[in-house]
C-alpha positions in Angstrom: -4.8 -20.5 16.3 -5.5 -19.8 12.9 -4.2 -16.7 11.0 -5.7 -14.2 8.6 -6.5 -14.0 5.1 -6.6 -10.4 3.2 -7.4 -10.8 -0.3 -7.0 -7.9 -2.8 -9.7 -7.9 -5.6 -9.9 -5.9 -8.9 -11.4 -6.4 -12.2 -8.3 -6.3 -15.2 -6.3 -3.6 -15.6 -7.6 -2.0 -12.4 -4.0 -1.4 -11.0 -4.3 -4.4 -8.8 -0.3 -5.8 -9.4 0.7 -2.8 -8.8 -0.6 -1.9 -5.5 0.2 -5.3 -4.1 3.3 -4.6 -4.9 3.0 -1.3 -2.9 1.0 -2.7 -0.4 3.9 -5.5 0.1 6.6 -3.3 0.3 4.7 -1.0 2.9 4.0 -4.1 5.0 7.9 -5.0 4.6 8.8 -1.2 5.3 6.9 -1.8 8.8 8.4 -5.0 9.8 5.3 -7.0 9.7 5.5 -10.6 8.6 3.4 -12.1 6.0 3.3 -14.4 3.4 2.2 -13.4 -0.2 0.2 -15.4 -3.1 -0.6 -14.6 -6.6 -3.0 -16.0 -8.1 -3.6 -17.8 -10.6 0.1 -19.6 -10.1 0.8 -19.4 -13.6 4.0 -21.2 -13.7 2.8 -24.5 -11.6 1.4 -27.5 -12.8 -2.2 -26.6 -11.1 -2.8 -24.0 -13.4 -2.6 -25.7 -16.9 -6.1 -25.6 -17.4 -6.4 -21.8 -16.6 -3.7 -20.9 -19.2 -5.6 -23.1 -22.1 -8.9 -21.2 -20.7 -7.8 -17.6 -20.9 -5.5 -18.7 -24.1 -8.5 -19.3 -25.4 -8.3 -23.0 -26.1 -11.6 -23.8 -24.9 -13.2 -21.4 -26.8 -12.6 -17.9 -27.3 -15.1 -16.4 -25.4 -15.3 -16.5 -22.2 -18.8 -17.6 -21.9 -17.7 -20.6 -24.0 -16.6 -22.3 -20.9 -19.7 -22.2 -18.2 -18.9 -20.7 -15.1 -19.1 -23.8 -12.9 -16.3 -25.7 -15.2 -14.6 -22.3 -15.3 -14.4 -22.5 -11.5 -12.8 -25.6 -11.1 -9.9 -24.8 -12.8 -9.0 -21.6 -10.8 -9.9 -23.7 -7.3 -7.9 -26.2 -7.9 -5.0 -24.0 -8.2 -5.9 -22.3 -4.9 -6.0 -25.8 -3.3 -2.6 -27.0 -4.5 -1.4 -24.0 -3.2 -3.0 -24.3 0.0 -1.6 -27.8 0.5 1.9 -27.2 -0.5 2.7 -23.7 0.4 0.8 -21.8 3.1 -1.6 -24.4 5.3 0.5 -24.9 8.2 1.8 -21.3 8.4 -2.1 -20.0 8.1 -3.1 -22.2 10.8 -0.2 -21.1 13.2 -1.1 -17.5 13.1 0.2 -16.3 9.9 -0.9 -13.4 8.3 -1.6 -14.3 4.2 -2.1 -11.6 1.5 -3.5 -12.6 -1.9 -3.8 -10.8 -4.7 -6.9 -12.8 -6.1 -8.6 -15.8 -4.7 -12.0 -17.3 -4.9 -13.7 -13.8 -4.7 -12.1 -13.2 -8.5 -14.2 -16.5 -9.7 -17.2 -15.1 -8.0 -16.8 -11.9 -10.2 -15.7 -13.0 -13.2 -17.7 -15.9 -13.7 -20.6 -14.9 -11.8 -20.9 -12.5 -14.7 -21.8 -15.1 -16.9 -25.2 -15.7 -15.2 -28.2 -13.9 -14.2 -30.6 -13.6 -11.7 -31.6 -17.0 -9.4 -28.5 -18.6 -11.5 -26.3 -16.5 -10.4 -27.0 -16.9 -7.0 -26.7 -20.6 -7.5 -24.0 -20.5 -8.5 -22.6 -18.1 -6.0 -24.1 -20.4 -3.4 -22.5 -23.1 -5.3 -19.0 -21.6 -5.3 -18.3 -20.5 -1.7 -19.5 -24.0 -0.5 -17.2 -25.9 -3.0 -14.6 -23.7 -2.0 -14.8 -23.1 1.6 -16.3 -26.3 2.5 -15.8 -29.2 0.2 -12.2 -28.3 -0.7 -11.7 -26.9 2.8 -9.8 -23.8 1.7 -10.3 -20.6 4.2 -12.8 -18.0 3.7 -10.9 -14.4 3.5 -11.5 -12.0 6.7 -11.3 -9.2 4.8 -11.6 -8.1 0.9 -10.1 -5.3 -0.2 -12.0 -4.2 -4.1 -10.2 -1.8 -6.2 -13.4 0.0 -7.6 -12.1 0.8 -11.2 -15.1 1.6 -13.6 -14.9 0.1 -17.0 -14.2 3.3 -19.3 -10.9 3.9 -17.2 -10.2 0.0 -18.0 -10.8 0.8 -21.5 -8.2 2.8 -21.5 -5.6 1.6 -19.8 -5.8 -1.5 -21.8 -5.1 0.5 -24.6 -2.5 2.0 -23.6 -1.1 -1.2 -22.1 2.3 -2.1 -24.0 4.1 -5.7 -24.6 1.0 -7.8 -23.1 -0.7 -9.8 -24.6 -4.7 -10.0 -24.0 -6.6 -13.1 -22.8 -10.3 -13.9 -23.7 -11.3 -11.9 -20.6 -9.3 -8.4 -21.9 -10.4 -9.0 -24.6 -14.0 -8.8 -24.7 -15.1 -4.8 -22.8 -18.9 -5.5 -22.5 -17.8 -9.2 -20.3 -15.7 -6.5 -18.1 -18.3 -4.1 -17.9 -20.6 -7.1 -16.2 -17.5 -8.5 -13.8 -17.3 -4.6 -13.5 -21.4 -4.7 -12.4 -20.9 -7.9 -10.3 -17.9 -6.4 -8.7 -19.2 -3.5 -7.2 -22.6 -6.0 -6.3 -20.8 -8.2 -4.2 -18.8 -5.7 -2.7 -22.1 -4.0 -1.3 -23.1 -7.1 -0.4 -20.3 -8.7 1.3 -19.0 -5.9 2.8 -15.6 -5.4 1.1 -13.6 -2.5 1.5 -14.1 -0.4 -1.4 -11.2 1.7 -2.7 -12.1 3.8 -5.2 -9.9 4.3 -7.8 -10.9 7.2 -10.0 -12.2 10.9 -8.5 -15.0 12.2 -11.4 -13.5 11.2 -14.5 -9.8 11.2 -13.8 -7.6 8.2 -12.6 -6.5 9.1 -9.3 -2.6 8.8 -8.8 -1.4 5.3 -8.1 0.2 6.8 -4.7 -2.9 7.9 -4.0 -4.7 4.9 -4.3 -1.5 3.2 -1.8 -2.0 5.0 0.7 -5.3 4.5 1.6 -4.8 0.9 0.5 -1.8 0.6 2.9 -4.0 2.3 5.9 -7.1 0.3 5.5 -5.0 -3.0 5.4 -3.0 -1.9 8.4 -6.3 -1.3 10.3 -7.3 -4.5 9.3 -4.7 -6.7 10.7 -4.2 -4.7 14.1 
């Protein structure tokens, strides 16, 4: 019997760490088990690539690297994961939360593309993913729906972190923004907004109907 996969998804600086983090310790609080993943893993060996891409090695714009070769680099991660850490307890009925996962390439790097290529390449993606590399499909996406202006913001007012190419560059996150919030219409994700007319709303706030909405989810 296989388990469940519930994947939380948020452009940068949307808050996402920080309510996993909530949203783990709420899960702990009620006794349920789970196992958690952060991606990308950036202290394995699978990863090396991403941290030369979002260091900027490759280029330092993101759309220096196309979104296909872009893709593989965060997948494979996800696979060696997979493999090593969480297959056998997925497959027995475990419950997995991820903060990130293939979702996060379709919205960043789906940004990079327009029109019938971006559907390609969407196309493209959740087959190589889901099928060819025979990683599971999430049951459930939960999007933190931050707009880009509060991003801004918090970015600059973001101390002792450095930037990668994404960060870096606001009209890239404005599209990932755009995609974002497509795909989530699209897909059906659970949309948690994040921001009530132009104020931020508090991060407890934003737990607690992220905690209720992934509780209904796994019942």
């Amino acid at each position: 019997m296989k388990g469940k996969l519930l994947v939380l998804e948020g452009t940068d600086a949307s808050g996402k760490s920080t309510q996993f983090e909530r949203l783990c310790q709420a899960l702990d609080e009620r006794n349920i088990s789970y196992r958690r993943l952060v991606f990308p893993r950036y202290q394995e060996e699978s990863s090396a690539l991403i941290r030369m891409y979002l260091n900027g090695q490759f280029g330092s714009h993101p759309d220096d690297v196309n979104a296909y070769t872009a893709s593989t680099f965060f997948a494979v991660d996800r696979y060696a994961s997979y493999q090593t850490e969480w297959k056998d307890y997925y497959e027995n009925g475990g419950l997995i939360l991820a903060d990130r996962y293939t979702t996060s390439n379709a919205v960043h790097q789906a940004s990079k593309l327009e029109g019938e290529e971006q559907e390609n390449y969407l196309n493209w993606l959740f087959d190589f993913e889901y099928h060819i590399m025979g990683i599971p499909a999430p049951d459930q996406v939960f999007f933190l729906d931050m707009p880009t202006e509060a991003v801004r913001n918090l970015l600059e007012h973001r101390q002792g972190k450095t930037q990668d190419i994404h960060e870096k560059d606001i009209p890239y996150l404005k599209k990932c923004y755009e995609t974002a919030s497509r795909l989530a219409d699209r897909f059906g994700w659970h949309r948690i907004r994040c921001t009530q007319g132009n104020a931020i709303r508090s991060i407890a706030d934003i737990s607690d109907e992220l905690v209720a909405a992934v509780c209904s989810a796994i019942v």
